[in-house]
N, C-alpha and C positions, 0 to 999 in steps of 0.2 A: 568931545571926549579928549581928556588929556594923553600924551604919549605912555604915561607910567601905567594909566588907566587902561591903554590900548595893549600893551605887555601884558597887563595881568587875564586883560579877556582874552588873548591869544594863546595862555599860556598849554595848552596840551596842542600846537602845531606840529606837528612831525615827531610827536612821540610814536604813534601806530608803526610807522615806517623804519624810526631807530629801532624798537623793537624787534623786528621781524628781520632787519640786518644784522644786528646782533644776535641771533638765535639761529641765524644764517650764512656766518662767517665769509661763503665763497661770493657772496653778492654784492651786485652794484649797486647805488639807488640816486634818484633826482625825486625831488619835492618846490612843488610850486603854490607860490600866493602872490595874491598882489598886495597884499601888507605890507611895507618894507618893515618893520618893526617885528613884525610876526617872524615873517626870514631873518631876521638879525637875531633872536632869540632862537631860533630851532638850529641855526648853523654852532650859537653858543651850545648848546644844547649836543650834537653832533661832535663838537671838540672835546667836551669834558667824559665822553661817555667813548672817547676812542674812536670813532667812525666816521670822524671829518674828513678821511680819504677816500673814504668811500661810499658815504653819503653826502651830498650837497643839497641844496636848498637854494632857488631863485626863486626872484621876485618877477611878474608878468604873467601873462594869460596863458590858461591850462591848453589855450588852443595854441601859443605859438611854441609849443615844445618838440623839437626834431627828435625821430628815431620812432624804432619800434622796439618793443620791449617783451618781456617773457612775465610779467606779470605786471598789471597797472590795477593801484590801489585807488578809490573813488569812492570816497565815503563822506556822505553829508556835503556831495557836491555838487548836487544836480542843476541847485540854481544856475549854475556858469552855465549852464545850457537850456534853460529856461522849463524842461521838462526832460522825462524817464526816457520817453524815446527818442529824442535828439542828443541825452548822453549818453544813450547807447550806440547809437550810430558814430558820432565823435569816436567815441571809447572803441569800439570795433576796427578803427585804423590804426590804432594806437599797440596793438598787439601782434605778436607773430605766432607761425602758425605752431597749433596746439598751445598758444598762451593763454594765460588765465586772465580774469577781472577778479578781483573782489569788489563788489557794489553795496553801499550804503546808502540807505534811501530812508527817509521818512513816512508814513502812511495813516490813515484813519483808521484807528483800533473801530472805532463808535462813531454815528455822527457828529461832527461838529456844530458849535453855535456859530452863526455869522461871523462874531467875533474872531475866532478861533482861526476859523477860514482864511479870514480878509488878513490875521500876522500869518500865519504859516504857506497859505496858496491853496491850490486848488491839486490835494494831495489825491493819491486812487487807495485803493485797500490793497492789503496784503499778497489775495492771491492776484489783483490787478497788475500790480509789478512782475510779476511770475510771468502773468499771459505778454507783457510788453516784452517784455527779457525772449522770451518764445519766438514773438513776432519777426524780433529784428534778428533772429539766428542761428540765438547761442544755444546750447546746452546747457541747461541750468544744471548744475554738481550737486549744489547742497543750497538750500535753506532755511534761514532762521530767525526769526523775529525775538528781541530783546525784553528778558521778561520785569516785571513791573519794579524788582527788587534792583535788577541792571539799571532799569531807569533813576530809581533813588539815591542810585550809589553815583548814576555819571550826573544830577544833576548836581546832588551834593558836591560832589569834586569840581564839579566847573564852579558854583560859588566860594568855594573855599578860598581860594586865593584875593577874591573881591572883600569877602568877609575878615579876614586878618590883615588887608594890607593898610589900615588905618587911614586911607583916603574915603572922606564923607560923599563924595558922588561914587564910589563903588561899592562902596556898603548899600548904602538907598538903592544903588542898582541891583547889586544882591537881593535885597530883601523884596524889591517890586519881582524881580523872576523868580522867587523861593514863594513869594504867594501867589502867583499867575502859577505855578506849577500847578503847588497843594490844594488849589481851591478852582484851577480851571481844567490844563491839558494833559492832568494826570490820569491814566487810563482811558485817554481820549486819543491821543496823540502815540502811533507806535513806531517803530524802528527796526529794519531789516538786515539783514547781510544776506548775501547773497554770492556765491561763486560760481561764476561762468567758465563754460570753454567755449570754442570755434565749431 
């Protein structure tokens, strides 16, 4: 994958978190990946939107970050931890007390095809993340699974950038995920939020 190629599939990195610091004026924030390209675009990103004082953006593992925090965002990051109950337990050090999580997780709307399975993992059902969320402690606040028009609209937006930027391996890559969507893990494949307390 080329570097400009690698830019345009990172391109929505730390937007969630600029957002929610801009709508939040009195707050701090850190954001981590191990892209360097990803982090060299979401700190751009942080400059031009006013909030590079007070957002930042480092590159390295979500495990080596110091501090506790009063809200820690975790959405569509479960892999770093291999499963739901091992980033929950992470994520539970990670907060002070009466802090929140917002949590993002993937799940099986329907059963999957082998296929299906073997790219995404060995995902649980909706109300299964509920009960894991339970297990390890928290208070679950609020739940909500992403509905099928949400999913149209984020897959759409994530091709977008691959589809206009005139490089033939992102377009071909566009189009191979725009028919794996439409024709495979559309309304197979579902998506939660989720907000915890202690």
């Amino acid at each position: 994958m080329t570097k400009e190629f690698r830019q345009l599939a990172y391109s929505n990195l730390g937007e969630l978190l600029l957002r929610f610091h801009e709508a939040n004026p009195e707050t701090t924030g850190i954001g981590i990946d191990s892209d360097e390209d990803a982090i060299l675009r979401a700190n751009k990103l942080a400059s031009e939107q006013g909030l590079s004082e007070r957002v930042k953006f480092i590159q390295g593992s979500a495990e080596a970050v110091d501090g506790i925090f009063d809200l820690v965002i975790a959405v569509g990051a479960t892999h770093i931890w291999g499963d739901t109950s091992s980033a929950l337990k992470y994520l539970r050090t990670k907060i002070s007390e009466n802090g929140k999580i917002l949590f993002g997780d993937g799940f099986w709307q329907t059963e999957p095809s082998a296929e299906f399975r073997e790219i995404f993992g060995d995902l649980q059902r909706f109300t299964g993340i509920k009960d894991e969320i339970r297990r390890a402690g928290f208070t679950l606040l609020q739940s909500e699974a992403a509905s099928i028009e949400e999913w149209d609209e984020f897959e759409s937006n994530w091709r977008k950038g691959l589809e206009e930027s005139g490089i033939s391996e992102a377009q071909t890559f566009a189009a191979e995920r725009k028919k794996e969507y439409e024709e495979g893990y559309r309304g197979i494949l579902g998506f939660g939020y989720f907000l915890l307390s202690t």
